[in-house]
Backbone as ProteinMPNN parsed JSONL, in Angstrom:
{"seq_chain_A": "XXXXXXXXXXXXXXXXXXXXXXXXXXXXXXXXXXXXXXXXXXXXXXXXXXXXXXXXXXXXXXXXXXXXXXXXXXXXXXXXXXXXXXXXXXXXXXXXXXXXXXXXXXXXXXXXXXXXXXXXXXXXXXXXXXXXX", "coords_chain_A": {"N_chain_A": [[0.838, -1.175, 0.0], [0.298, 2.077, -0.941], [2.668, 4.185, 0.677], [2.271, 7.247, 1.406], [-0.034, 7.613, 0.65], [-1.626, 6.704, 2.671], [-0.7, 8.276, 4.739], [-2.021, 10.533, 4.449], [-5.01, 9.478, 4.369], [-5.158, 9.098, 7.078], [-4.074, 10.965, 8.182], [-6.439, 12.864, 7.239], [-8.226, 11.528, 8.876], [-7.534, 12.675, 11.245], [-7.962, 14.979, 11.006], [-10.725, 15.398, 11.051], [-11.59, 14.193, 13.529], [-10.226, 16.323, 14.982], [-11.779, 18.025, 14.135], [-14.545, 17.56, 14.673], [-14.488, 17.392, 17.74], [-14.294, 20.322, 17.843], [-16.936, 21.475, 17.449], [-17.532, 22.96, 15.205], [-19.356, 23.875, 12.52], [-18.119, 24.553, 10.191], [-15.864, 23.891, 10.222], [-16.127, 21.076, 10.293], [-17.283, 20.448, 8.194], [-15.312, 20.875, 6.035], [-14.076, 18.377, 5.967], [-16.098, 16.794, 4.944], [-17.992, 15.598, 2.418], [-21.074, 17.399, 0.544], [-22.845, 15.19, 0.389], [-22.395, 13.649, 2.256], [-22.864, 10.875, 4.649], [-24.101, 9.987, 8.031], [-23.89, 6.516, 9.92], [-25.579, 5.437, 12.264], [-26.341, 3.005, 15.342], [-28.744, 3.397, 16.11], [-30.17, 5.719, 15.202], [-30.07, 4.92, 12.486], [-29.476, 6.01, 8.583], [-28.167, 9.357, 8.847], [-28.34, 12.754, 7.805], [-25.52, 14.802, 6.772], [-26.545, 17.647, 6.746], [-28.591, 17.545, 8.695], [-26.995, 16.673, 11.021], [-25.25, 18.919, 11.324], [-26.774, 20.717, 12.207], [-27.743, 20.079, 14.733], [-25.491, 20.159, 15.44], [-24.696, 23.149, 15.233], [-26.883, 24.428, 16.829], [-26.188, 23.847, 19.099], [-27.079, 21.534, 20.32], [-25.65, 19.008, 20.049], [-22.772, 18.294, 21.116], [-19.332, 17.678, 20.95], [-16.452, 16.668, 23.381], [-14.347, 15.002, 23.172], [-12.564, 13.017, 21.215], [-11.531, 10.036, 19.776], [-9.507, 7.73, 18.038], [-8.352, 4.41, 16.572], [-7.03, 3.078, 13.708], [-7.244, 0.358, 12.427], [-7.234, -1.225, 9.725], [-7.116, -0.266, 6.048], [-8.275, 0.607, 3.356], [-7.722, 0.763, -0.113], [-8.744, 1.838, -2.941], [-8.216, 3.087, -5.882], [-9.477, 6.502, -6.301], [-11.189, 6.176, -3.858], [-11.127, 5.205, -0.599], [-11.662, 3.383, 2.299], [-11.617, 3.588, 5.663], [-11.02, 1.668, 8.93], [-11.475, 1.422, 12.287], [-11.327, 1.88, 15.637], [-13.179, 3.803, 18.131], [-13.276, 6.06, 20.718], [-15.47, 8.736, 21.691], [-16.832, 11.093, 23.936], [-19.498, 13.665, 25.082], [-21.737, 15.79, 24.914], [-25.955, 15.501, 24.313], [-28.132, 16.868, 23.532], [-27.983, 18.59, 25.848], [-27.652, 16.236, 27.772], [-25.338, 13.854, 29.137], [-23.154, 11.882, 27.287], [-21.296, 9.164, 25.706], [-19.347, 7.15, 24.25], [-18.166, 3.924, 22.86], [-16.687, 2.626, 19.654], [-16.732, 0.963, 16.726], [-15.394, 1.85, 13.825], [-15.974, 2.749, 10.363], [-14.78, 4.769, 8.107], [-15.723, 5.882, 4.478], [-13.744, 6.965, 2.43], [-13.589, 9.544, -0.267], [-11.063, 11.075, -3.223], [-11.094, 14.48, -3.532], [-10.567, 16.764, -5.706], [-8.088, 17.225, -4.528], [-8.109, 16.265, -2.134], [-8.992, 14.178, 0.742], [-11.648, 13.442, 1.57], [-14.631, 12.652, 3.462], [-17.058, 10.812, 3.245], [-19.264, 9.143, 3.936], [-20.122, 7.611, 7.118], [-19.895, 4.954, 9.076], [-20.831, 3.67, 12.216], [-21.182, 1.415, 14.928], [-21.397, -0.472, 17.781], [-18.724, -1.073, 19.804], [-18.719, -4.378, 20.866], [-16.691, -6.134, 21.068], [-13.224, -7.411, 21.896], [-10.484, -5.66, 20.022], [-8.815, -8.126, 19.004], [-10.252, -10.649, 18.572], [-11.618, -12.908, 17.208], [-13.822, -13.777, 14.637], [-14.416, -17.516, 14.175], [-12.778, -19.304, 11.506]], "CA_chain_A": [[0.0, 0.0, 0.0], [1.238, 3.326, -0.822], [2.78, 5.33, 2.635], [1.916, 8.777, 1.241], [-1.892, 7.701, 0.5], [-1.8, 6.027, 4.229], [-0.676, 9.812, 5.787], [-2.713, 11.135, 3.44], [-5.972, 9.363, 5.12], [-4.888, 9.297, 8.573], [-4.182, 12.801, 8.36], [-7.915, 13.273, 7.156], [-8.637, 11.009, 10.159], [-7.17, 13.201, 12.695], [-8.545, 16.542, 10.899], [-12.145, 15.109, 10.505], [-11.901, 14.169, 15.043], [-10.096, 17.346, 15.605], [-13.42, 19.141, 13.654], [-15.914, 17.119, 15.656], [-14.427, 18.52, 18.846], [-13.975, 21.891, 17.597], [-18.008, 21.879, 17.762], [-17.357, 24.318, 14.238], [-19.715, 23.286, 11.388], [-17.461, 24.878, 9.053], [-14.705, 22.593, 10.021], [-16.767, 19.954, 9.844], [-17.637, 20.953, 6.562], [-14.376, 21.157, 5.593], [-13.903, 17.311, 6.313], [-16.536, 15.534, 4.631], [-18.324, 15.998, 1.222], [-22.096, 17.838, 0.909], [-23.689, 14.568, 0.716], [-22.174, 13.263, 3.364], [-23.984, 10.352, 5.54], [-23.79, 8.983, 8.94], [-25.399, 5.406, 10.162], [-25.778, 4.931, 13.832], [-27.129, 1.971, 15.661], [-29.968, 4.52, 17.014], [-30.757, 6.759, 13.964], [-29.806, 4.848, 10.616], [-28.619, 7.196, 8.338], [-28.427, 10.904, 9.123], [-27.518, 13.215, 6.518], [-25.018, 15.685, 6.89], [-27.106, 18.617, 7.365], [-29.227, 17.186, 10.261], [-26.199, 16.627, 12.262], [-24.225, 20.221, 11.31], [-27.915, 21.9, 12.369], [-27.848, 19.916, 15.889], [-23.909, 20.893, 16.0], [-24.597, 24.762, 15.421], [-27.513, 24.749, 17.656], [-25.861, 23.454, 20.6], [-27.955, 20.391, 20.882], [-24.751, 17.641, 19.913], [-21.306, 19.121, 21.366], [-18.315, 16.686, 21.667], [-15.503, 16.953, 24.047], [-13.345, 13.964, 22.776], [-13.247, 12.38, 20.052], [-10.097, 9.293, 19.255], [-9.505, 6.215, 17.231], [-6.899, 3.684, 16.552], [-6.884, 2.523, 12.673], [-6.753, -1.045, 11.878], [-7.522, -1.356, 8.408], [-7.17, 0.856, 5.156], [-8.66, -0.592, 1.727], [-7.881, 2.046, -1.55], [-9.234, 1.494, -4.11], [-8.109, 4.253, -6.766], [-9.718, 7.667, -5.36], [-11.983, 5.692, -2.968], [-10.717, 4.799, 0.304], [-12.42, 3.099, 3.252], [-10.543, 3.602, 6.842], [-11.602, 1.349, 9.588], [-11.148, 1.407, 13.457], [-12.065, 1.462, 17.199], [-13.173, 5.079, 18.874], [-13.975, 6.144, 21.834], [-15.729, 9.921, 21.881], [-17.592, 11.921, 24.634], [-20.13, 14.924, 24.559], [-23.428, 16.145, 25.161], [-26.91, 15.395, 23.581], [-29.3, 17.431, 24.406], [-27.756, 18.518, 27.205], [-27.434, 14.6, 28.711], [-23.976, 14.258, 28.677], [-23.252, 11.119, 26.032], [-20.04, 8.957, 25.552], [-19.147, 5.599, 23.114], [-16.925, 3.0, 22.065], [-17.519, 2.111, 18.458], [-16.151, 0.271, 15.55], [-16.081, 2.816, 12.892], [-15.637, 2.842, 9.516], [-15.549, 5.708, 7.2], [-15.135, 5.41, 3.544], [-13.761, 9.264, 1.762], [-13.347, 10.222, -1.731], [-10.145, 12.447, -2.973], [-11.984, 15.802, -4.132], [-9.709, 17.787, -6.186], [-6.791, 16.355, -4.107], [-8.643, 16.28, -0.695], [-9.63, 13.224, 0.858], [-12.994, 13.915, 2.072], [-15.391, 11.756, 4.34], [-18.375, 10.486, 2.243], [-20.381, 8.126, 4.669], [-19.232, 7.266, 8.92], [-20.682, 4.029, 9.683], [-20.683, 3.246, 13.061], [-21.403, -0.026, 15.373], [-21.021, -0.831, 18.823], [-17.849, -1.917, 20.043], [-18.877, -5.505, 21.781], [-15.77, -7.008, 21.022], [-12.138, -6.643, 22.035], [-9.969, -6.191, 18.586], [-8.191, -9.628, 19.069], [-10.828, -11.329, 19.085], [-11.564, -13.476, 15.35], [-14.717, -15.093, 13.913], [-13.682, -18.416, 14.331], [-13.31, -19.912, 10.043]], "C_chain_A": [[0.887, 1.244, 0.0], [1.37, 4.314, 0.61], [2.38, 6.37, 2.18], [0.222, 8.257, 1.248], [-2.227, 7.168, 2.177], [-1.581, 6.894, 5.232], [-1.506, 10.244, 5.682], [-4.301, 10.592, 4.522], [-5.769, 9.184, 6.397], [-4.417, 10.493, 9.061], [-6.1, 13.059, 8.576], [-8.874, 12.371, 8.536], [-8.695, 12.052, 11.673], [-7.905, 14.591, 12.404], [-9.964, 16.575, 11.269], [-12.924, 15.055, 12.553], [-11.719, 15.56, 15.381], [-11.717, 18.147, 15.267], [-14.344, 19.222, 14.43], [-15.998, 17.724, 16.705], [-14.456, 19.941, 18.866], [-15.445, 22.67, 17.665], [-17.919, 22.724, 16.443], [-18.148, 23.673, 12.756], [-18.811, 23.401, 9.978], [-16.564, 23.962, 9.017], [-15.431, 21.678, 9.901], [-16.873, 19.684, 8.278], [-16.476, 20.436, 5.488], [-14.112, 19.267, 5.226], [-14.924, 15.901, 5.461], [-17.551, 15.816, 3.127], [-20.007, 16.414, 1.636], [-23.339, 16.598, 1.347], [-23.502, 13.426, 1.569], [-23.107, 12.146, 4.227], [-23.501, 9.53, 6.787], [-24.714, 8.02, 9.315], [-24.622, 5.363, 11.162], [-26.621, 3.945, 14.083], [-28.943, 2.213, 15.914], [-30.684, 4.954, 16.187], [-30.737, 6.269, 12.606], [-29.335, 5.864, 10.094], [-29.306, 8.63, 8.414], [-27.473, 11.919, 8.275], [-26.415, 14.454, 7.585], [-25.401, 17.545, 7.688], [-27.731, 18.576, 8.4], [-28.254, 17.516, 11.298], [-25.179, 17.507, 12.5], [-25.618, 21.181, 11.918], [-27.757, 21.803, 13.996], [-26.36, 20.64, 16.462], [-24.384, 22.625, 16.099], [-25.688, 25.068, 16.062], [-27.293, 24.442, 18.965], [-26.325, 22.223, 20.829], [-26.822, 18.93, 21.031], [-23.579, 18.656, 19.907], [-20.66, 17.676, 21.475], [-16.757, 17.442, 22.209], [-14.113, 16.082, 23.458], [-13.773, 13.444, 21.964], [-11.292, 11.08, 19.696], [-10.298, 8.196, 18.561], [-8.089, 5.797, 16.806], [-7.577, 3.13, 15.149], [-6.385, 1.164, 12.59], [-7.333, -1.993, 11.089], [-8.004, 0.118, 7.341], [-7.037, 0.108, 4.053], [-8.479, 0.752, 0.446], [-8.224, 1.336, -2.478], [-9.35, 2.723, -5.41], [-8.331, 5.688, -5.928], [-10.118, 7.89, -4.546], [-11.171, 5.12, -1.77], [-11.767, 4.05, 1.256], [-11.246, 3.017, 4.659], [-11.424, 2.933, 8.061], [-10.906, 1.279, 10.767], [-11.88, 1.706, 14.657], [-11.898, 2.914, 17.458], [-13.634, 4.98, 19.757], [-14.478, 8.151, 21.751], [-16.848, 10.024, 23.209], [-18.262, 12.968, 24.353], [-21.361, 15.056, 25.298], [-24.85, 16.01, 23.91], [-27.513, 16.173, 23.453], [-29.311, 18.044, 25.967], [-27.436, 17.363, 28.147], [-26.18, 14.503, 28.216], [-23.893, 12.027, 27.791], [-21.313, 10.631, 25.926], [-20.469, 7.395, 24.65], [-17.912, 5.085, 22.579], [-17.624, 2.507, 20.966], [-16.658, 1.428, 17.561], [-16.519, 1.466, 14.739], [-15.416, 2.909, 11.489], [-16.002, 3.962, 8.528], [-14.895, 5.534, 5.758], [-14.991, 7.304, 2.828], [-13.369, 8.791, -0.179], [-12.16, 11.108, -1.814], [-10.954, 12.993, -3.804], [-10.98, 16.732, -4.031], [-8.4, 17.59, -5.166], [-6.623, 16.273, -2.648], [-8.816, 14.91, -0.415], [-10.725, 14.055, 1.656], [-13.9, 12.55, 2.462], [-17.103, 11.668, 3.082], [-19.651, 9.441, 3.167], [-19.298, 7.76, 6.2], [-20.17, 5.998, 8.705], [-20.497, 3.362, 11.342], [-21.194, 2.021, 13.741], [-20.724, -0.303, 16.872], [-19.869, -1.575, 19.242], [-18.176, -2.755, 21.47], [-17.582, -6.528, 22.444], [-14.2, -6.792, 21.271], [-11.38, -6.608, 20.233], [-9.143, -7.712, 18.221], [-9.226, -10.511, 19.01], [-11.477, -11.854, 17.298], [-12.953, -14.089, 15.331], [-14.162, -16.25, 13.725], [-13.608, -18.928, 12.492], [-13.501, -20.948, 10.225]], "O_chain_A": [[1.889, 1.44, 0.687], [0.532, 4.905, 1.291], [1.638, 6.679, 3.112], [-0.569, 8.763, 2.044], [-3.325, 7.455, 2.653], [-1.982, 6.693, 6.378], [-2.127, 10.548, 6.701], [-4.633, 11.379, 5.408], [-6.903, 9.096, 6.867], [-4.408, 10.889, 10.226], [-6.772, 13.311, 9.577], [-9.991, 12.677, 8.953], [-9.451, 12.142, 12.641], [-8.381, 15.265, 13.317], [-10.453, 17.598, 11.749], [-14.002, 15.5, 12.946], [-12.629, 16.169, 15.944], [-12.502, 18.666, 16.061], [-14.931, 20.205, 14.883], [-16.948, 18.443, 17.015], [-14.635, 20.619, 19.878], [-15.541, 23.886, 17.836], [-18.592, 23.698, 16.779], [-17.459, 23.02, 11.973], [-18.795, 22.632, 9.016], [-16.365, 23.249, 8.034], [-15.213, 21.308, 8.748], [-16.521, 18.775, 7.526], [-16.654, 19.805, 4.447], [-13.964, 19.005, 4.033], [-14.699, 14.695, 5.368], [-17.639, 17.042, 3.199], [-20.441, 16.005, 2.713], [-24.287, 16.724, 2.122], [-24.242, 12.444, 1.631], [-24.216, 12.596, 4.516], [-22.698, 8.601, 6.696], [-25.931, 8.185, 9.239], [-23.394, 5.281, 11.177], [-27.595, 3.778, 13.348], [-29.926, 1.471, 15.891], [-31.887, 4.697, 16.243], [-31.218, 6.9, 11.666], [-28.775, 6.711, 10.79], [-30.462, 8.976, 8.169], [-26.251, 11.88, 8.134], [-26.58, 14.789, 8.758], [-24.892, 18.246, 8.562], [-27.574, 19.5, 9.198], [-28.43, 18.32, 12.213], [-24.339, 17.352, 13.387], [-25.415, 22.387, 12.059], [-27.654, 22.823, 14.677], [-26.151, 21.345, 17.449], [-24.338, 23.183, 17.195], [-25.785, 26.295, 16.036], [-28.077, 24.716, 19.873], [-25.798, 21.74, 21.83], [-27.012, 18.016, 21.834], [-23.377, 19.549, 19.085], [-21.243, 16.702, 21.95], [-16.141, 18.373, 21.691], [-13.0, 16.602, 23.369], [-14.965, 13.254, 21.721], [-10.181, 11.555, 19.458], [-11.435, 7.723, 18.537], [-7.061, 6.466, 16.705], [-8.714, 2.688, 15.311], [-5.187, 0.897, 12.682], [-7.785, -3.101, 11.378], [-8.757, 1.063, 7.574], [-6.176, -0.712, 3.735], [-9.358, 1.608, 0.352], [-7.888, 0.169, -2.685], [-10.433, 3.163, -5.797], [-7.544, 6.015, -5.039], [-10.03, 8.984, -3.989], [-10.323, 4.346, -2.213], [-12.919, 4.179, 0.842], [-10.171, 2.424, 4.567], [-12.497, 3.487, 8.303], [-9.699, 1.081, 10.632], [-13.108, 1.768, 14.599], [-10.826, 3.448, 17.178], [-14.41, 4.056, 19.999], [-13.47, 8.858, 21.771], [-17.623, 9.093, 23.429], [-17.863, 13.522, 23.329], [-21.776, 14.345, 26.213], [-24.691, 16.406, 22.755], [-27.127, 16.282, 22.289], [-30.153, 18.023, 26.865], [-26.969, 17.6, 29.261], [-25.846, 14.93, 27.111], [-24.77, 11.191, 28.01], [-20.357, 11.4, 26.025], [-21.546, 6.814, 24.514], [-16.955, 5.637, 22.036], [-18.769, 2.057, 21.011], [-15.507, 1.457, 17.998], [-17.604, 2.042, 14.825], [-14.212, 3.168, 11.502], [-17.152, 4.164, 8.139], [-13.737, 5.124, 5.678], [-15.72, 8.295, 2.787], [-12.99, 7.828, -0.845], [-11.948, 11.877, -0.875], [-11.531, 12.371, -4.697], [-10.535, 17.333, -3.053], [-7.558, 18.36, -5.628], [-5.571, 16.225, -2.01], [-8.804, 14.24, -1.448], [-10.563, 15.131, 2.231], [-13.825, 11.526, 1.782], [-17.803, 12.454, 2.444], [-20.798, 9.218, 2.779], [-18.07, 7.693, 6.243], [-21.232, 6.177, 8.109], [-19.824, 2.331, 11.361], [-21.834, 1.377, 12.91], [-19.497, -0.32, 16.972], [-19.942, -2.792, 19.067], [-18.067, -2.345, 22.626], [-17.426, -7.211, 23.456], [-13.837, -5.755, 20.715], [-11.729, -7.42, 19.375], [-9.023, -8.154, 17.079], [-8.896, -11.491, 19.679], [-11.688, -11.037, 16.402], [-13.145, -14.998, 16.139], [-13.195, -16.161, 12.969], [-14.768, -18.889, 12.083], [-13.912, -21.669, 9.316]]}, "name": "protein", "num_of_chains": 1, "seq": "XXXXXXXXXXXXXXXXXXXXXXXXXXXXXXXXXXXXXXXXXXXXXXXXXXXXXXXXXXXXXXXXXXXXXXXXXXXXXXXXXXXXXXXXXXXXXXXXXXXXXXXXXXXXXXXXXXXXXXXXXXXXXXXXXXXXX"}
């Protein structure tokens, strides 16, 4: 796998958490393409704008946001980056925290990588831990 395309999205990894915390729709913005989609266990998918309206109204703040990468699939301009997070925050005011499996797959745009879909999923499992074949 090429090391520059492997900074290259683990950069856009770290810009895309720093954003989240930054509470800043614009950075957010900055991070993931217009049609953007996230799937949660809770909500299915939630577009982009839903969840930059709850960010700039105060309603979804995060304090932390991290992940450890372990797995990166390219496929030409398409990427998919997968790994284990843990973030904190507020809902609605109820304060809100999670461990997840998360995979996001980005696009390069004009020589960006950019976030195109988050999928998230409960982390049940430790990462060592195999489907038996």
């Amino acid at each position: 796998m090429n090391k520059d395309i492997n900074e290259q999205l683990e950069a856009a990894e770290q810009a895309f958490s720093a954003a989240m915390i930054s509470n800043d729709p614009d950075a957010i913005r900055q991070c993931i393409t217009d049609d953007w989609i996230l799937v949660t266990p809770e909500s299915g998918p939630v577009s982009a704008e839903k969840l930059l309206d709850l960010i700039a109204a105060g309603n979804l703040t995060h304090d932390t946001m991290t992940k450890t990468t372990y797995h990166r699939h390219i496929l030409g301009d398409v990427a998919t980056v997968t790994g284990r997070g843990q973030n904190s925050g507020r809902f609605h005011g109820e304060p809100i925290s999670a461990d997840e499996w998360i995979t996001d797959v980005y696009q390069k745009v004009d020589g960006t990588w950019r976030c195109v879909l988050t999928h998230l999923a409960p982390a049940l499992a430790k990462p060592e831990v195999r489907i038996a074949q």
